[in-house]
C-alpha positions, -999 to 999 in steps of 0.1 A, spaced: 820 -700 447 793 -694 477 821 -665 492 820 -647 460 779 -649 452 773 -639 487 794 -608 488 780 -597 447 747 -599 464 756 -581 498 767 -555 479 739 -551 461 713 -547 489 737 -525 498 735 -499 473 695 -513 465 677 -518 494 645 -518 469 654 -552 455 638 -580 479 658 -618 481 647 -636 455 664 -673 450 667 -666 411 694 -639 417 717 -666 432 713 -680 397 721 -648 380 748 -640 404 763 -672 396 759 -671 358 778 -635 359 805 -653 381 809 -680 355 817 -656 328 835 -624 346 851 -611 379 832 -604 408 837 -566 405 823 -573 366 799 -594 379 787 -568 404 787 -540 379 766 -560 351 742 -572 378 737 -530 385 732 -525 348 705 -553 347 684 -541 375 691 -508 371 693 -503 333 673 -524 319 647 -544 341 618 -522 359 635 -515 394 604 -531 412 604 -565 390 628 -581 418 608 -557 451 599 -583 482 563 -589 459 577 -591 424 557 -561 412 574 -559 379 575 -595 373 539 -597 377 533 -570 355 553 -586 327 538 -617 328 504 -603 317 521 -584 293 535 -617 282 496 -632 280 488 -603 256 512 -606 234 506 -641 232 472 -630 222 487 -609 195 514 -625 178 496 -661 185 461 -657 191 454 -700 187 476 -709 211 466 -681 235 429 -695 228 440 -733 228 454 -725 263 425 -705 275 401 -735 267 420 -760 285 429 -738 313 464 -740 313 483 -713 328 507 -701 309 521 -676 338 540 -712 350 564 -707 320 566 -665 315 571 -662 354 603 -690 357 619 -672 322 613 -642 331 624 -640 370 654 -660 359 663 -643 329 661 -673 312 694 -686 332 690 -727 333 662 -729 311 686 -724 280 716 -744 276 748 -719 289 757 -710 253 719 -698 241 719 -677 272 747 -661 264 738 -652 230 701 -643 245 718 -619 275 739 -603 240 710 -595 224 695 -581 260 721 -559 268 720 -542 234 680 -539 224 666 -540 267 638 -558 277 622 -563 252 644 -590 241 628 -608 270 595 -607 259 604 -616 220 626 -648 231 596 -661 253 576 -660 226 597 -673 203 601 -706 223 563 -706 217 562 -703 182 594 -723 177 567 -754 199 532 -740 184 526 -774 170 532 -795 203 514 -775 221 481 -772 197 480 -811 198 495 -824 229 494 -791 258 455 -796 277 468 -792 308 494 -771 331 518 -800 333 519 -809 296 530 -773 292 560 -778 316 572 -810 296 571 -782 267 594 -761 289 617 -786 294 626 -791 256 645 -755 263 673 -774 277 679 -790 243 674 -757 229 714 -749 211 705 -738 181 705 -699 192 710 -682 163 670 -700 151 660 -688 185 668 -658 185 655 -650 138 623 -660 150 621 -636 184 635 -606 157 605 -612 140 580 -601 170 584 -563 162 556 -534 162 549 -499 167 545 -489 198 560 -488 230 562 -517 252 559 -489 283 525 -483 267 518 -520 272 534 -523 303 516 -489 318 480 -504 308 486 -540 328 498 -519 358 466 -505 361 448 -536 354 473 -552 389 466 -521 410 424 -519 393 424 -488 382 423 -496 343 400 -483 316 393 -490 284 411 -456 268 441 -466 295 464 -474 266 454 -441 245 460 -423 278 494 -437 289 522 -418 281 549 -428 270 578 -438 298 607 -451 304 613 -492 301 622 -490 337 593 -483 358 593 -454 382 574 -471 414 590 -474 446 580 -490 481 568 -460 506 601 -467 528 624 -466 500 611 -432 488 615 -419 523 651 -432 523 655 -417 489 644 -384 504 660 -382 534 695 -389 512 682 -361 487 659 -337 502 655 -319 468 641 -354 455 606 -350 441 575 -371 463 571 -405 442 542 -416 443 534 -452 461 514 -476 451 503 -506 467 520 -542 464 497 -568 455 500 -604 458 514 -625 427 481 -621 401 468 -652 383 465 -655 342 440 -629 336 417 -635 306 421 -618 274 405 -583 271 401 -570 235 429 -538 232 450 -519 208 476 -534 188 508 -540 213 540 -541 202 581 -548 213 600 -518 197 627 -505 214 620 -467 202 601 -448 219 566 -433 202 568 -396 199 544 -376 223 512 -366 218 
């Protein structure tokens, strides 16, 4: 119950003090809890932050989440480049659905069962599998949202056909089918620079390649980190920005959702 979820997520500031509260891990907590013990629970949640998401997409300003919401607006622009332009004309921001998935890893916006299969899929592949299922949902609603989506709201009564969504085996063919070449670091690497406005157009050429999970800590945390391991390199800080609204498209290089890496220049 509430005894258990509070002491998963005591323990977890505990040994992260770089992950801020955010009400969507009480969710994710509770989801593990529903499935596994609270030392599982624990463990898995460690593996999710640590593993898998960047380690600054839960910080006190949601760095990472920002970040992969625009990255979520231009693959949209890739892979559906009429819907991304159908939403652009009527001003609907698509950041209202990307953000809730995405912060919540998709825990109650998918029925318990397609979550499960989703959080398979994430464990094994990473990230990426975020990205490809959000899209998916897209696709799998292209139709609706071409005729009846001309406003934010009417894109939220899309979102909430995801809690009739059982059929998680179509949901999750169609999101295998949002593959490319290169490396969603790449991607993620440019629309950092973009947040912090330090982007140019040859950013993407430039980036190299990296890790899914993003490097950037908070000044205090790197002085913690330091003072634990003196031999610890400086990391370099950058500043927190507020939550960014739905930029508009910029013409870039081909982006992509593969789970290998590219090799280096």
């Amino acid at each position: 119950g509430r005894d258990a979820m509070r002491r998963v997520l005591t323990a977890l500031a505990w040994r992260n003090p770089l992950v801020g509260y955010v009400q969507s891990l009480n969710y994710i907590v509770a989801f593990l809890l529903l499935n596994m013990s609270e030392e599982e629970a624990f463990w898995t949640l460690v593996v999710l932050l640590e593993d898998i998401l960047p380690n600054d997409f839960f910080n006190p300003t949601l760095t990472g989440m920002n970040v992969d919401v625009m990255v979520v607006n231009d693959l949209l622009h890739e892979f559906m480049p009429t819907v991304a332009a159908h939403l652009e004309a009527h001003e609907v921001d698509l950041s209202v659905l990307s953000s809730n998935w995405l912060i919540s890893l998709m825990v109650n916006k998918l029925p318990h069962t397609t979550t499960m299969r989703v959080w398979d899929v994430l464990f094994v592949e990473g990230c990426p599998t975020l990205f490809r299922v959000v899209l998916a949902f897209l696709r799998m609603h292209e139709t609706t949202i071409l005729k009846e989506v001309t406003e934010t709201c009417g894109l939220l009564s899309v979102m909430n056909a995801a809690a009739d969504l059982f059929d998680a085996t179509e949901l999750l063919r169609v999101a295998a089918t949002f593959r490319s070449r290169t490396h969603l670091s790449r991607l993620r690497a440019h629309n950092r620079d973009l947040l912090f406005g330090d982007a140019s157009a040859d950013s993407l050429s430039r980036s190299s390649p990296e890790r899914c999970r993003s490097r950037s800590l908070s000044a205090s945390a790197s002085e913690d980190l330091r003072a634990h391991n003196p031999s610890s390199p400086t990391v370099p800080v950058l500043p927190f920005p507020s939550p960014q609204p739905l930029l508009p498209h910029r013409p870039r290089a081909p982006f992509s959702l593969s789970t290998t890496p590219p090799p280096p220049p």
